[in-house]
N, C-alpha and C positions, 0 to 999 in steps of 0.2 A: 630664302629670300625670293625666288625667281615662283613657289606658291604663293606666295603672299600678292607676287607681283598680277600673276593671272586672277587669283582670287578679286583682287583692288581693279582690275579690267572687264572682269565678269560683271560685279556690283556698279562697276560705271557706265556698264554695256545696258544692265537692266534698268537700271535711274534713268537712263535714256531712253529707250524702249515705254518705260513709263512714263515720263513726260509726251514724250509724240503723241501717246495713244489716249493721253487726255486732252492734247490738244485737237487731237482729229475728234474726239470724241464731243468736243465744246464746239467744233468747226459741226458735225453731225447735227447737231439738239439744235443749231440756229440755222441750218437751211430752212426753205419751205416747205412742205408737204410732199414736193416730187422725187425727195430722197425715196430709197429702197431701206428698207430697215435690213438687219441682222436675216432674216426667216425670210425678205422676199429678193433677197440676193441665193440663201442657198436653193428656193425654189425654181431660179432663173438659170442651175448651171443644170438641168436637165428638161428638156422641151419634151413636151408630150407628143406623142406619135399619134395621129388623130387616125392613122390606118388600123391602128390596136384598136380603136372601138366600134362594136358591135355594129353592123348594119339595124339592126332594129333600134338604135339611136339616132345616126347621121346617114344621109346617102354621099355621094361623093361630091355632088356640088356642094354640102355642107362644107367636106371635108378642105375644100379647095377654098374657101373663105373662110374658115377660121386658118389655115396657114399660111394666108394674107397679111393676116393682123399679126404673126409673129416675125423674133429679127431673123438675120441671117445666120449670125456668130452667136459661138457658144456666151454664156453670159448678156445675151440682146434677147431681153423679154420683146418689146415690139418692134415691128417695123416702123420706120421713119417715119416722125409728126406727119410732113407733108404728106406719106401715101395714107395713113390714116383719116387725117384730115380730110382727102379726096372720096372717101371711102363714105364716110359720113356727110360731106355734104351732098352726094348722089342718094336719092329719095330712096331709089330701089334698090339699091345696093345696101344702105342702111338696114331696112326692113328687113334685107334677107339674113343680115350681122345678125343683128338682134332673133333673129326665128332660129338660128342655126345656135344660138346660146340658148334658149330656151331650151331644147332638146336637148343640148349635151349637160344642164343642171340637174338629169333626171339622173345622172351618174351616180353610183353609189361606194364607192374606192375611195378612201380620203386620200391618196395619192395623186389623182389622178383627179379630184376635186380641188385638189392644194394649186396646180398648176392651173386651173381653168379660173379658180375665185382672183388668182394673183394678175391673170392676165385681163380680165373682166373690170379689176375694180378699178387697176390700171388706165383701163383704157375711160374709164367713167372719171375718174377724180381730172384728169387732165385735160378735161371738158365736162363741166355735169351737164351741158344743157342735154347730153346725148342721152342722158334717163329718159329725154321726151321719147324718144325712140323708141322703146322697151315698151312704154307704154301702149304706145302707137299698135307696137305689133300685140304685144297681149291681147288688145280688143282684138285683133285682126283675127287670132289664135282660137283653137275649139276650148272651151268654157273648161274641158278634163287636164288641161298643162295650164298652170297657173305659177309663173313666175315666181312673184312674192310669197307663196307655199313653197316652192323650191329651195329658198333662201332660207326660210325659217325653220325648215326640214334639218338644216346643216344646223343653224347654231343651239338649237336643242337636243342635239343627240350628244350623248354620253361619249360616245365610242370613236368621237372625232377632236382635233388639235384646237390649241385657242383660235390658231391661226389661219382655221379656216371658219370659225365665228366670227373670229372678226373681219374676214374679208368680206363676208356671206352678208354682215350686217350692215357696211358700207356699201355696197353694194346695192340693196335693199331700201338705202336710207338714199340715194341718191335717184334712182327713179322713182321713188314713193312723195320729192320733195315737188313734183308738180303734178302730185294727184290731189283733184276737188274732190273727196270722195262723197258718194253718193248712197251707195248700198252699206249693209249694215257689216260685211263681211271685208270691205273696204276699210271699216274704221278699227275691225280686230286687226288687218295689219300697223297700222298704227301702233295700237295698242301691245300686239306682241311685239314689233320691236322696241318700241320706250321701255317694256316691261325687261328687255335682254341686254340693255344700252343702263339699265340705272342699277341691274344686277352685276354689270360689270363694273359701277364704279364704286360696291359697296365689294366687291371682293377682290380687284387689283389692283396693283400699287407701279409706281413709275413707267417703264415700258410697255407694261401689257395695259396703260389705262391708255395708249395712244388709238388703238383700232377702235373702241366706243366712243373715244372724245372724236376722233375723223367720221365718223358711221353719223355723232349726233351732229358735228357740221356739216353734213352733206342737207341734213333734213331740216336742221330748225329755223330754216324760214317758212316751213310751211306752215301756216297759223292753225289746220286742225289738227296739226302733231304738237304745235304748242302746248296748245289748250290742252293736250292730255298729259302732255312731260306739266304742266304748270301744276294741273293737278295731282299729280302721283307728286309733289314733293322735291321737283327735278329742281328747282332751283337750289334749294337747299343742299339736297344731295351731290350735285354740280359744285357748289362754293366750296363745301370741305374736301373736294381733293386740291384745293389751294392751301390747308393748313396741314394737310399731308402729304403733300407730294413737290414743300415749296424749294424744293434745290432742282428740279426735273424743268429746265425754260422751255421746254418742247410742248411738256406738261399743262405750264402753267400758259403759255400762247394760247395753245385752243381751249382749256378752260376758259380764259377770259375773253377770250372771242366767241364764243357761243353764249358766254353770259353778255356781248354786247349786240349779238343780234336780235337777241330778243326785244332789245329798246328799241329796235329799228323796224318801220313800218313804211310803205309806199301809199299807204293810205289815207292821206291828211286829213280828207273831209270825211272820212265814214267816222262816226262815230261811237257808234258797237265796236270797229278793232281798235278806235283810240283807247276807250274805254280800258280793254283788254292788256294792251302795250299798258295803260299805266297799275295794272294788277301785278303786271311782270317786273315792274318798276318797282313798285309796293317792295315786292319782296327783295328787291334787291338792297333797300336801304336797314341794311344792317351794320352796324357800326362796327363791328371784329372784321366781316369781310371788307366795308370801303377802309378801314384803318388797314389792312394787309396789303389793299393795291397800291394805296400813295406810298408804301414800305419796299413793294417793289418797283416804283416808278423812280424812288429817292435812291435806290441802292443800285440802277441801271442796269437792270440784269441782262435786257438787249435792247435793243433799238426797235424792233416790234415787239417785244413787250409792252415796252414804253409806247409805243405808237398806237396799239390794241384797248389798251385799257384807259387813257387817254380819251379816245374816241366814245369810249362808253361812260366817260365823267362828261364829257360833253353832250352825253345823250338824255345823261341824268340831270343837268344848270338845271335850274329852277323849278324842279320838281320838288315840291314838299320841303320838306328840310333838309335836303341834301348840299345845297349850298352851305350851311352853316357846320355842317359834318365833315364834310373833306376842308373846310378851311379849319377846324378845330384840330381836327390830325396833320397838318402843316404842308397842306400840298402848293400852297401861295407862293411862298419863298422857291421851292422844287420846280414851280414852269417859270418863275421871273429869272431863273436863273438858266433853265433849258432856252430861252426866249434868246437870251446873248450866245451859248454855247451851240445850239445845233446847227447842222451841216444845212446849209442853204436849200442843198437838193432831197431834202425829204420833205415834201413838198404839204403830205399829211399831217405828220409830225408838228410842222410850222402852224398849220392851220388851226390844230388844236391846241396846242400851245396858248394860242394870239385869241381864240374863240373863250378859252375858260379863263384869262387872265380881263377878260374886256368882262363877263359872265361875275367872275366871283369878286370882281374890285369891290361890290357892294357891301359884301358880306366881310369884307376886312374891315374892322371899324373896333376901337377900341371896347374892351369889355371890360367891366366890375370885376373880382376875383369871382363874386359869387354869381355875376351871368352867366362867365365861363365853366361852370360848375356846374350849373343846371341844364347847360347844353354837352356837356361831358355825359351826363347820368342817361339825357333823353337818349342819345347816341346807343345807349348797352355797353359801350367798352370803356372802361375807365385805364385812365396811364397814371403813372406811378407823375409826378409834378408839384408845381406850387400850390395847386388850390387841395393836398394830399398833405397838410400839415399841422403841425398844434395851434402855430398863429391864425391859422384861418378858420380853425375849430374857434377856437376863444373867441375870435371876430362874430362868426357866421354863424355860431350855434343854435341861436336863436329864430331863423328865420327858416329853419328847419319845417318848424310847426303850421308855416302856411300850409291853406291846402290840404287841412284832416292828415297832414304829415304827409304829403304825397313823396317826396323825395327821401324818406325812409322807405317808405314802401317798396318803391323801387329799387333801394340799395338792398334790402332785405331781400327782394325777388331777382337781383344780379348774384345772390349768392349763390344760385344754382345752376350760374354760367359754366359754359364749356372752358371758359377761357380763361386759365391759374394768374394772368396780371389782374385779371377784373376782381376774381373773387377777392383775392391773398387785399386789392385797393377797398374794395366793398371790406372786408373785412376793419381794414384799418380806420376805417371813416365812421363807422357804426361804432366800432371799440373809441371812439375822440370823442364823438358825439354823446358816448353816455358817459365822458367823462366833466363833460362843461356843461348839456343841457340839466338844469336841475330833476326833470319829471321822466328822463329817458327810461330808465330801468324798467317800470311796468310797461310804457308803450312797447320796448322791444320786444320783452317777453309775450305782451297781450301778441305780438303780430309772428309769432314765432321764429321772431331773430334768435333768440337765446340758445333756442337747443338747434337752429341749425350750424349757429357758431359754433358751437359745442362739439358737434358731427363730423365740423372739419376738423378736428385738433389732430386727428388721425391720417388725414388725407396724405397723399401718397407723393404731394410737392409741398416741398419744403417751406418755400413762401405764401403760401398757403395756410401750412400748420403755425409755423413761430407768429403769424398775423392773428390767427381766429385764436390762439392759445393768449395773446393777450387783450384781445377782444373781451376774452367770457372773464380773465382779471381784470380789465375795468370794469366789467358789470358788476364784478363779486363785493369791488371794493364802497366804502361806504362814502358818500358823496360830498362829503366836509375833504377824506384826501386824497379822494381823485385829483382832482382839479390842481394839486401841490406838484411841485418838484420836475423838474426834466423830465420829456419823454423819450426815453433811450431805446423804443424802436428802433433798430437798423434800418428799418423798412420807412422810416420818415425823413426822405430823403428829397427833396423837389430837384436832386441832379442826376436820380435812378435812371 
């Protein structure tokens, strides 16, 4: 009895232990940015000894200003805001920071790198405007030590930690965010970090995507790093770590704050960057990603979540069809009802709120089943609902053929969506469709719906297969008895 008793104390010691550590851990993921992670805590319980390196790197008035910017106690990466703060608002004492970092990033010990990238990028995220500085002295500096070579030295080598890429790349990304670059050699920095920042979000997952999503918010206001992240793909590649990494709220903050500054310009009258802002815009109207953020505005994941993406619907009102897209995936009802509930003192929050509810009142207006259907398709993401049913086939069958069929076409070319609700929907609506239109059969086939229903019967989600599996039996079946008898789809469901 008295084992059983310690055993039953153990198990309720651990339950416990495990409940804290996910509470500190949800307490972790929703601070700001000035948390220490996991890797720059264990870096902060050993301070580098700046008298161990080599005179052919530092002299001692180096040495005496980088041990400035350190704390005093073990575990106190820097000295105090205020003496920092002092530090950089004196001109020359700045310049000498910055000269005395240059020199010691020619180090080559990832130990000894780990401790200089953590203290460096430290002291830059907690002010960026201090990258001006960096710059400042680089021109100052002889043309043979070059900063931004320094930095990208580290995160291309093999032989060195993620985590000193990724401090290397913040870093990088933070003074580089007020460079006009001019020379041609200026724009490969650019170009090598975007190129190190979109490699990292096509090979890491939760944690390790935070130091490239921080590295690409240190930079993406600078419009000629835009224009290169816009063309390599970066928005696209930026949006999908929201469909894989959608439980990480750390995660998904700076994805969608990097996907909202890009809407955001100082620029009102130039019209070359409006221009540009609205290419950026462009791509962000996709119907799977704005369906995903009113998903996690509706589900509250945090309060700057909410507040972040929010901000970027309100950057998107009245651009193109984007109004009629966030109110089709149900974001109307989601702020009229944050409008009554939120805290008075979040003062953003409020504004955005009160800005897309005065914005989209337009765009709520009753619709046909079949309006709301053709603005479902133009969207790309189709939801599982009413206008997804036999009575709406039998209704609407018909009006299919406006437009050389254009609304097949489309369904047919959503078949090769990423997104198993759209297909498994595309699937069901092409399989209705050929069962009430009388001439369906060849058009599908002529457009090669048929064999790529067919292609999915196989696929590897389930609603998916049971959808395109009865899809290609209604095509098979002959058209006098289609059209007969219940359709005992599972999947025709308008309360899915």
């Amino acid at each position: 009895r008295s084992f059983q008793c310690v055993v039953s104390l153990l198990v309720r010691c651990n339950m416990s232990n495990k409940m804290y550590k996910a509470q500190a851990d949800s307490k972790r993921y929703d601070e700001e940015h000035t948390s220490l992670m996991d890797d720059d805590f264990e870096a902060t319980q050993s301070k580098l000894n700046w008298d161990t390196i080599s005179d052919q790197y530092l002299s001692q008035k180096d040495r005496l200003i980088l041990r400035n910017l350190q704390g005093n106690e073990l575990g106190e990466l820097l000295a105090p805001d205020s003496d920092i703060k002092a530090i950089f608002d004196d001109d020359e004492e700045s310049m000498a920071v910055a000269s005395s970092f240059i020199k010691v990033l020619e180090l080559r010990s990832p130990e000894q790198l780990k401790y200089i990238l953590l203290l460096l990028s430290t002291i830059l995220r907690n002010d960026d405007r201090r990258g001006q500085v960096f710059l400042s002295a680089q021109a100052q500096d002889d043309a043979d030590s070059n900063i931004i070579s320094s930095f990208s030295r580290v995160w291309l080598r093999n032989d060195i930690s993620s985590f000193c890429q990724g401090k290397a790349a913040i870093c990088a990304a933070i003074i580089l965010r007020w460079l006009r670059p001019v020379q041609n050699d200026q724009f490969q920095w650019f170009e090598s970090l975007n190129s190190f920042i979109l490699s990292q979000f096509l090979s890491s997952k939760n944690d390790q995507l935070l130091s490239p999503l921080l590295a690409l918010k240190g930079i993406i206001r600078n419009e000629y790093f835009q224009k290169i992240f816009h063309e390599n793909r970066g928005v696209e590649k930026l949006s999908q770590i929201l469909f894989e990494n959608d439980n990480h709220r750390q995660v998904i903050y700076l994805t969608v704050y990097n996907l909202w500054a890009l809407t955001f310009s100082h620029y009102e009258d130039d019209d070359a960057r409006a221009e540009q802002i609205n290419q950026y815009k462009r791509a962000l109207l996709n119907g799977e990603l704005i369906h995903k953020m009113v998903k996690f505005v509706r589900e509250k994941k945090s309060t700057k979540i909410s507040r972040v993406t929010l901000a970027l619907f309100e950057n998107l009102t009245n651009f193109e069809n984007f109004n009629e897209m966030v109110v089709l995936f149900g974001i109307f009802p989601v702020v009229e009802s944050m409008d009554t509930e939120e805290k008075a003192e979040d003062e953003e929050l409020k504004s955005s709120v009160k800005n897309l509810l005065l914005n989209l009142e337009k765009s709520v207006k009753i619709l046909s089943s079949f309006e709301r259907y053709e603005q479902e398709v133009k969207t790309s993401k189709l939801i599982w609902g009413p206008t997804h049913t036999e009575s709406f086939w039998k209704k609407y069958c018909h009006k299919l053929e406006d437009d050389n069929y254009k609304l097949i076409r489309c369904l047919i070319k959503l078949l090769d969506s990423k997104d198993t609700e759209t297909v498994a929907v595309a699937c069901y609506d092409i399989g209705e469709w050929s069962r009430f239109y009388p001439d369906a059969k060849p058009i599908i086939e002529k457009l090669k719906g048929k064999y790529k229903l067919m292609s999915l019967i196989e696929h590897f989600d389930e609603d998916i297969c049971n959808n395109a599996l009865n899809a290609v039996q209604k095509l098979l079946t002959p058209q006098s008895l289609n059209g007969k008898g219940d359709d005992n789809n599972k999947n025709n469901n308008s309360n899915k």
